[in-house]
C-alpha positions as CSV (number, residue, x, y, z in Angstrom):
1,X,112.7,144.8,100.8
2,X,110.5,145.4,103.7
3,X,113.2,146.9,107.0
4,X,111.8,148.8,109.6
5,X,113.8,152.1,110.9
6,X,117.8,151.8,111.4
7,X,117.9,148.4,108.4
8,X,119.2,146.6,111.7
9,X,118.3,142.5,111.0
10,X,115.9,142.3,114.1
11,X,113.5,144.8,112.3
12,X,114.2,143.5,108.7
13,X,113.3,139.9,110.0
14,X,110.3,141.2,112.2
15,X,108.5,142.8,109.4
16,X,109.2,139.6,107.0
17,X,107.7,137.1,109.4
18,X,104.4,139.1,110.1
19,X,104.0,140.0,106.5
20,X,104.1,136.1,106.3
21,X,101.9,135.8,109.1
22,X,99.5,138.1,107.7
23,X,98.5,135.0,105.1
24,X,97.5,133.0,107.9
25,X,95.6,135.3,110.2
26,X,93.1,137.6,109.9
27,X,94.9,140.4,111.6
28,X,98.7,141.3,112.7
29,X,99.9,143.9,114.5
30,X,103.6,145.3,115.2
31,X,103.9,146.4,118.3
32,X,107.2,149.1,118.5
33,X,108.4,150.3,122.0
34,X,107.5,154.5,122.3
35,X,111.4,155.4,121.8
36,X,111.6,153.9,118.1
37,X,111.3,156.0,115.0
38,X,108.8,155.3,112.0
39,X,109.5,152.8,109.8
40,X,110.8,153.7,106.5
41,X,108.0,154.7,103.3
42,X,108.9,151.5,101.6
43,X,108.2,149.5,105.1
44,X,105.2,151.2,105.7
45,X,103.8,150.6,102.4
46,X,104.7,147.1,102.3
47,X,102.7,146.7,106.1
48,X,99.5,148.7,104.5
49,X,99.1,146.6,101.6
50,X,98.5,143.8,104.0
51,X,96.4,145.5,106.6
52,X,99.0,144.9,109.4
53,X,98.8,147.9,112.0
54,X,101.6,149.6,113.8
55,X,101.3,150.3,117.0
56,X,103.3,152.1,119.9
57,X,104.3,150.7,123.3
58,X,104.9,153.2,126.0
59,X,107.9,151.3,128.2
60,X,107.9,154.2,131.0
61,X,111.2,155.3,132.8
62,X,113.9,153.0,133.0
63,X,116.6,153.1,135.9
64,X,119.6,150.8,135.9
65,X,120.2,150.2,140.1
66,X,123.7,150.5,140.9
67,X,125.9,149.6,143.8
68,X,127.2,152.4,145.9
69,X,127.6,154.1,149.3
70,X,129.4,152.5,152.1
71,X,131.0,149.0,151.3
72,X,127.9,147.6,153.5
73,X,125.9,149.4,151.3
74,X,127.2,147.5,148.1
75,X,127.5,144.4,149.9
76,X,123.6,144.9,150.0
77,X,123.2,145.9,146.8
78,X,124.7,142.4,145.6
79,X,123.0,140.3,147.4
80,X,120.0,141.8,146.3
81,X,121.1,141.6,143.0
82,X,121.9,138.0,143.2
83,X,119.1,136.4,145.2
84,X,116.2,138.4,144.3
85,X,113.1,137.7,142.3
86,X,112.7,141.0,141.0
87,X,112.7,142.4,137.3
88,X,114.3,145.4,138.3
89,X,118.0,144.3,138.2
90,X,117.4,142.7,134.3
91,X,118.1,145.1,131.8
92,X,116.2,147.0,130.2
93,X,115.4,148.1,133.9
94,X,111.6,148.9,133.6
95,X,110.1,150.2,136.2
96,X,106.5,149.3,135.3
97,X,106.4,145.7,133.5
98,X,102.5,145.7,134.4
99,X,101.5,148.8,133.1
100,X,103.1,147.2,129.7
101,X,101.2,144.4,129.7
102,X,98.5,146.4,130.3
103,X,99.1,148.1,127.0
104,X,99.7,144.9,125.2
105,X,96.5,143.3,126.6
106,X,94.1,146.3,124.9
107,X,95.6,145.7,121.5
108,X,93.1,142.5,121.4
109,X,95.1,140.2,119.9
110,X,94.3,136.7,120.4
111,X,97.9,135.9,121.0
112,X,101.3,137.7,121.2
113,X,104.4,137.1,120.0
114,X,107.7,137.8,121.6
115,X,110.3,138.3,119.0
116,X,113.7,138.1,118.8
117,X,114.6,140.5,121.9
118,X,113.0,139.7,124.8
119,X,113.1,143.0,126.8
120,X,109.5,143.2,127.8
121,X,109.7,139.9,129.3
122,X,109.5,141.4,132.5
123,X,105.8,142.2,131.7
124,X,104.9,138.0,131.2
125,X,103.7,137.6,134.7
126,X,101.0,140.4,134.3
127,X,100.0,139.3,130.8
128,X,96.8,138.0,130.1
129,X,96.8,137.5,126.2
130,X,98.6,134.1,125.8
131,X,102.1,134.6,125.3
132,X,104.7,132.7,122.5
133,X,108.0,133.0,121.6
134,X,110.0,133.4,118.1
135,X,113.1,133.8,120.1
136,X,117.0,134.9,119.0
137,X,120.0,134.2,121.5
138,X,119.2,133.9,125.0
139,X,120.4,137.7,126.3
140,X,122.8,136.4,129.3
141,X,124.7,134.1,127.0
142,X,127.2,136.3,125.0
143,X,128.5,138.0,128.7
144,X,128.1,134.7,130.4
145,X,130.7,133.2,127.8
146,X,133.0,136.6,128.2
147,X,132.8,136.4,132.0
148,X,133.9,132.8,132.2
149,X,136.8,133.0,130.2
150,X,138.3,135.7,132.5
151,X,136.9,134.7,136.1
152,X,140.9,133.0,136.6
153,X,142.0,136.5,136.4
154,X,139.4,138.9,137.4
155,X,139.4,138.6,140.9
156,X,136.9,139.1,143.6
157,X,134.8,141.5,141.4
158,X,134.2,139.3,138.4
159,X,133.1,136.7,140.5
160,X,130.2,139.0,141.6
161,X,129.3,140.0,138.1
162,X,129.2,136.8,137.4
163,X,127.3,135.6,140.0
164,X,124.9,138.5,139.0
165,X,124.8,137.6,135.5
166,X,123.6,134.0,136.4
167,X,120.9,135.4,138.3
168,X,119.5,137.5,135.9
169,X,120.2,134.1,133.9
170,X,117.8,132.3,136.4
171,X,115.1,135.1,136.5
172,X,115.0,135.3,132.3
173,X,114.4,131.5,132.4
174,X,112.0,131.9,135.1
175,X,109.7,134.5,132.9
176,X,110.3,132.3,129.7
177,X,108.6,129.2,131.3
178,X,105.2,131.7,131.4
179,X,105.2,131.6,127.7
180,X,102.7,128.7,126.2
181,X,104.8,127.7,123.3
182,X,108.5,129.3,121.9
183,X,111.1,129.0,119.1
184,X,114.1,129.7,118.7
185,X,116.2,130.1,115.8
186,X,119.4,128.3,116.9
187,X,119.5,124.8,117.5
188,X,121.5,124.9,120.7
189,X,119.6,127.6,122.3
190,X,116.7,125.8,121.6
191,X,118.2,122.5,123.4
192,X,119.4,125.4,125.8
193,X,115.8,126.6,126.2
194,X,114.4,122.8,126.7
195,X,116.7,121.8,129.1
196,X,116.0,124.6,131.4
197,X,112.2,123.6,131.4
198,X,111.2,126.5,128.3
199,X,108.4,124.6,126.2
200,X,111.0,125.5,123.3
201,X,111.2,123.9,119.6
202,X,113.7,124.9,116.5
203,X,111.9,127.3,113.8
204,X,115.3,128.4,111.2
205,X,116.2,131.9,110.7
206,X,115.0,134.3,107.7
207,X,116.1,136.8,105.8
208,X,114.1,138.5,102.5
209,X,114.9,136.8,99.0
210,X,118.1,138.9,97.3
211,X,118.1,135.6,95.0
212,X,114.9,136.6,92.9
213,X,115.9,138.4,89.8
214,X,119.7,136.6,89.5
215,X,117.6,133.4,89.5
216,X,115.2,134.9,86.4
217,X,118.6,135.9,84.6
218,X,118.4,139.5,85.2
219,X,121.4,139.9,87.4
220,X,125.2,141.1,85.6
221,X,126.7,137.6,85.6
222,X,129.3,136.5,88.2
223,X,132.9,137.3,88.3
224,X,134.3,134.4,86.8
225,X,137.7,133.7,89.4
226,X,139.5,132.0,86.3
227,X,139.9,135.6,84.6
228,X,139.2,138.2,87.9
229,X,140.9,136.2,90.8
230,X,139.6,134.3,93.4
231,X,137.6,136.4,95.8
232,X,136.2,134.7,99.1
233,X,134.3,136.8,101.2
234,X,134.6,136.4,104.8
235,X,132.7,138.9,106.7
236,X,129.5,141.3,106.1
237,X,128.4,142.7,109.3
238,X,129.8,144.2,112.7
239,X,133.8,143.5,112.4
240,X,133.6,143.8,116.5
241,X,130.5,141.8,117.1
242,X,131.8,138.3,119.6
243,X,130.5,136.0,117.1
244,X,132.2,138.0,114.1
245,X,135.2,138.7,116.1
246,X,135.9,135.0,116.4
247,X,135.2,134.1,112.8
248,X,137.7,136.7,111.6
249,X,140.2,135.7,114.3
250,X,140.1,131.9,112.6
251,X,140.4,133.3,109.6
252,X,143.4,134.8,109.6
253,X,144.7,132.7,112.4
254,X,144.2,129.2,111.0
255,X,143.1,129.2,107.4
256,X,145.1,132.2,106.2
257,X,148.4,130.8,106.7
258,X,147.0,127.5,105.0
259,X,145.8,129.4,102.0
260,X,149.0,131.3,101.3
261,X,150.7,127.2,101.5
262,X,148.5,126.5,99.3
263,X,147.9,129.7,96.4
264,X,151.2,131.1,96.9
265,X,151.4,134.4,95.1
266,X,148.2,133.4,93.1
267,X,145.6,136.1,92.8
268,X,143.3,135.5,95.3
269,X,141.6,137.8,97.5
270,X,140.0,137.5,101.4
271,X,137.6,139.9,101.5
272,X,136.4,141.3,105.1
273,X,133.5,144.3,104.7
274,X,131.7,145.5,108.0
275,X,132.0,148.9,110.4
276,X,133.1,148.7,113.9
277,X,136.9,148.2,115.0
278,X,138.6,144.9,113.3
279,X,139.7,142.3,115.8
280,X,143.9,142.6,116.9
281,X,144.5,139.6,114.8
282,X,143.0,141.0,111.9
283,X,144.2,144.7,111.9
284,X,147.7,142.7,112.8
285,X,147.9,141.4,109.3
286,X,146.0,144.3,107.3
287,X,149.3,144.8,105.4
288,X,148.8,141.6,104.0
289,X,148.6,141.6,99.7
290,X,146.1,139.0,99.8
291,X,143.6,140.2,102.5
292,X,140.9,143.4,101.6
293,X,139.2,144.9,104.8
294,X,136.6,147.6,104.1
295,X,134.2,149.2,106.0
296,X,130.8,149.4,105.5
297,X,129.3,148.8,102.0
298,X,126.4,150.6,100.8
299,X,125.2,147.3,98.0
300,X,125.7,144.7,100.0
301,X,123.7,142.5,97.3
302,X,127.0,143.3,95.1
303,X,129.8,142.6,97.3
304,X,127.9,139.2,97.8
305,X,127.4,138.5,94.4
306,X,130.8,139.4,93.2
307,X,132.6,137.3,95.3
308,X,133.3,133.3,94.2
309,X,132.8,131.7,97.9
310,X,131.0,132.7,101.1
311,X,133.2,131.6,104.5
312,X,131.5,131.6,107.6
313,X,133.8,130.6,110.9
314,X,131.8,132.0,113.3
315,X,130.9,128.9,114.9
316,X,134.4,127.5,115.3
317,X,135.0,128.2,118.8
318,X,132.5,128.2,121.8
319,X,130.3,130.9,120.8
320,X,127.4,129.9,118.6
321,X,124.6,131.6,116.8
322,X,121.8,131.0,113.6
323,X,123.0,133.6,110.9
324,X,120.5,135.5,109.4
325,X,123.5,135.9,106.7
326,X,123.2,132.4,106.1
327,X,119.7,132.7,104.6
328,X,121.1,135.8,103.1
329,X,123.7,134.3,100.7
330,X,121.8,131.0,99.6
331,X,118.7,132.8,98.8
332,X,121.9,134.3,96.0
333,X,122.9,130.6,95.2
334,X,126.5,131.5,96.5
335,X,128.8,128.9,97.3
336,X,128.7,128.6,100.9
337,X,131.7,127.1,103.0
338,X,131.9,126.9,107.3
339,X,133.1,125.3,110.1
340,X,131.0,122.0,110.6
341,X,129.9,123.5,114.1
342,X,127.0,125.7,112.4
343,X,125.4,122.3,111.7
344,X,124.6,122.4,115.9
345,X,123.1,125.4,114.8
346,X,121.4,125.0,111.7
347,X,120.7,121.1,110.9
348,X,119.5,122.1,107.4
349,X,123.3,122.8,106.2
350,X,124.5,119.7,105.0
351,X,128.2,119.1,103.3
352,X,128.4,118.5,100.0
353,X,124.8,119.3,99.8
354,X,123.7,122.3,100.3
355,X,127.5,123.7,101.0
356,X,131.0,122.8,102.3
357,X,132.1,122.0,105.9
358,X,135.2,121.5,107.4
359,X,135.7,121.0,111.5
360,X,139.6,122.0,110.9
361,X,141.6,124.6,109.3
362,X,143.4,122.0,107.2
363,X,139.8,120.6,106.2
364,X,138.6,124.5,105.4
365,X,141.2,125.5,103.4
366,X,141.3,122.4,101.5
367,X,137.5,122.6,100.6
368,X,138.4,126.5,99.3
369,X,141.1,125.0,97.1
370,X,138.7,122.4,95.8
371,X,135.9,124.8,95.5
372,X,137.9,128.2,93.9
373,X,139.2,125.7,91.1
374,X,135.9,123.8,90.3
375,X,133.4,126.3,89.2
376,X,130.9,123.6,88.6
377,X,131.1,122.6,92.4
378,X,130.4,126.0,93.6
379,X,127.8,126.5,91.1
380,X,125.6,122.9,92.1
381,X,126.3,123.7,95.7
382,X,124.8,127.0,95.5
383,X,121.7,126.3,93.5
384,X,121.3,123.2,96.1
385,X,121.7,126.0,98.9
386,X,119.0,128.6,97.2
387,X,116.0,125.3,97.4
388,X,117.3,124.9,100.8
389,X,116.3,128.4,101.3
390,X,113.2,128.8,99.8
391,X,111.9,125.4,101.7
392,X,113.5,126.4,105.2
393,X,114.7,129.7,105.3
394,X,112.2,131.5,103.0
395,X,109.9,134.5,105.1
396,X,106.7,132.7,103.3
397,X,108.1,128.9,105.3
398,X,109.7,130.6,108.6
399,X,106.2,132.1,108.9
400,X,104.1,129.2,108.1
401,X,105.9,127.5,110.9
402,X,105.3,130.2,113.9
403,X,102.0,130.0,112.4
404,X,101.4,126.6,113.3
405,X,102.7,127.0,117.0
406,X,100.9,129.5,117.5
407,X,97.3,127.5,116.4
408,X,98.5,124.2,117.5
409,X,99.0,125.0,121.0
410,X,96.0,127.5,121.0
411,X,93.8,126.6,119.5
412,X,94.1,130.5,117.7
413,X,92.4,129.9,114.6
414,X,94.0,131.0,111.4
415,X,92.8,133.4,108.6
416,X,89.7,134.9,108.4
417,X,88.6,133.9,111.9
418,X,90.9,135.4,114.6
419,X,94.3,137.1,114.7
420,X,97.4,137.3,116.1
421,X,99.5,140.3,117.3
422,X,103.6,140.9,117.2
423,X,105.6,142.3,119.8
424,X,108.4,143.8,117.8
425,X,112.1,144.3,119.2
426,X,113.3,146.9,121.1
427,X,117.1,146.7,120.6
428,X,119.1,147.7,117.8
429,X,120.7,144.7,115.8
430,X,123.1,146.0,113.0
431,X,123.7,144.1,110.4
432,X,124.1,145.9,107.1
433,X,127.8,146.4,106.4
């Protein structure tokens, strides 16, 4: 399981992709900002064994401007902040984008990648190693979505943050337009990305195979929910993240009430693992005999095999995402149930095909009634879900496609004739849990 430091998903997926990438060029290299820590042994040995180097990129001194003095000082500071050009009010704050670029020009790749976090955009104007994109959520969009539900009632001062947010909004889109060719691994933000003039197309989201040995038969066998319960897990990562935060808020919410109706006193379990502080609607009902909250889980691989169905609700409200989770359980062949709103997201879910979608909370709790008593259902729906997986969501596909962005739009030749090199993330993204 290759993970760089911290097991957060932005590393995981960053060393998957350029061990894929290293079967169609000649040479990859990871390029880590100065502040990270070493990969772990079984990461490192995983990146030898394919020749792909590790290299360190020195970021400089940061300094976040703020607004303070006089009030005609701030009132300067603002404007400034809102109508100017410059790099230096995005964060990360760098305070030398060129002397980056410098560094990633004397790696002497033939093209780099920008991946997932995009907080050495700042250095794209400066670059002179073509530039592409294997891109995550755009980074404006999660307080964008906050800031608007609360201008009504945030006065003067929200208006200005959000004014500010939508011009570091404008600026990112500004630097992305440099970049030859990107992807992104949401539908929407790639429409997002296109309709604000980013050359931008849709490459799925990966995650490493868990499925490999249960699909060989050396895996316990599942619970069976006829004789242990049904168990329906609804959450494996950050209970406090936004998009998590709303998909447990449905949960409980919407379906819950629905699937008491419905199983009564039965012995069925919700199941809600991840650390980080559960949303008020959750920790409202903790009490509940029917609902287990944990925090985070050490075998993850376990909590996901035990459990009879998979629900996803993230995408029932306005904040959208491509789960790496999603790639996660079908490469298991679990059962997978959502909101039909993670089809804007990731086409390649299809009800009834590869899982179950319903776009209510009467339509989602009926599809976990039909699916917790029809074993057979779950069982073709997830072996439907694990091909869907290894043809779209697999490392070995996700990387065949950047591949062929990369040396279509070129003209980078692949293996044994030129190479490629990686810009790896600088944030943190936690997933484990």
């Amino acid at each position: 399981m290759p993970e760089l430091e911290h097991s957060t998903a932005a590393h995981t997926v960053c060393a998957l992709v350029a061990i894929g990438l290293a079967d169609h060029f000649d040479r990859v290299t990871i390029a880590t900002t100065a502040g990270e820590g070493a990969p772990s042994r079984h990461t490192a040995a995983d990146l030898a064994a394919r020749n792909i180097d590790l290299v360190k990129i020195d970021v400089g001194s940061t300094r976040a401007p703020t607004a303070s003095g006089s009030a005609a000082a701030k009132l300067a500071y603002w404007t400034k902040a809102i109508l100017s050009a410059s790099s230096v009010y995005d964060p990360p704050y760098l305070m030398d984008p060129q002397g980056i670029a410098d560094q990633i020009d004397r790696i002497g790749g033939d093209a780099v990648l920008l991946f997932w976090d995009t907080s050495v955009e700042s250095a794209l104007p400066w670059l002179k190693t073509p530039a592409y994109g294997y891109l995550a959520r755009p980074p404006q969009q999660s307080a964008l979505t906050k800031r608007r539900a609360r201008l009504a009632r945030d006065g003067l001062k929200g208006l200005v943050d959000y004014a500010a947010l939508r011009a570091q909004e404008r600026r990112h889109l500004r630097r992305m337009r440099q970049l030859l060719q990107s992807s992104n691994i949401c539908r929407i933000d790639t429409s997002y990305y296109a309709d604000h003039g980013v050359r931008c197309d849709y490459i799925p989201n990966t995650w490493k195979d868990a499925g490999t040995a249960e699909t060989a038969g050396d895996r316990p066998a599942p619970r069976r929910s006829a004789e242990t319960g049904l168990r329906i897990l609804a959450n494996i990562s950050q209970k406090n993240a936004t998009g998590n935060t709303v998909g447990m808020t449905y949960a409980v919410e919407e379906v819950l009430p629905r699937l008491r109706a419905a199983y009564g006193a039965d012995d069925w379990r919700l199941v809600f693992t991840g650390p980080g502080d559960a949303p008020p609607a959750l920790s409202a009902v903790a009490d509940d005999p029917h609902l287990e909250i944990k925090g985070f889980v050490d075998d993850l691989d376990a909590e996901i095999r035990d459990s009879d169905i998979f629900l996803l609700l993230n995408n029932a409200g306005g904040y959208t995402g491509g789960y790496t989770r999603i790639a996660y359980v079908l490469s298991m062949g679990k059962c997978v149930i959502a909101h039909a709103n993670i089809r804007k997201s990731m086409p390649e879910l299809v009800h009834r095909e590869n899982c179950l979608l319903g776009d209510d909370p009467e339509s989602i709790a009926a599809l976990i009634v039909e699916a917790g008593s029809n074993p057979a259902l779950r069982h073709e729906i997830g072996s439907r879900g694990r091909r869907t997986y290894e043809a779209a969501y697999a490392p070995a596909a996700v990387a065949r496609n950047i591949a062929a962005m990369i040396a279509g739009d070129s003209g980078v030749k692949t293996a044994g004739e030129r190479h490629t090199s990686v810009a790896a993330p600088q944030a943190h993204v936690p997933v484990r849990g």
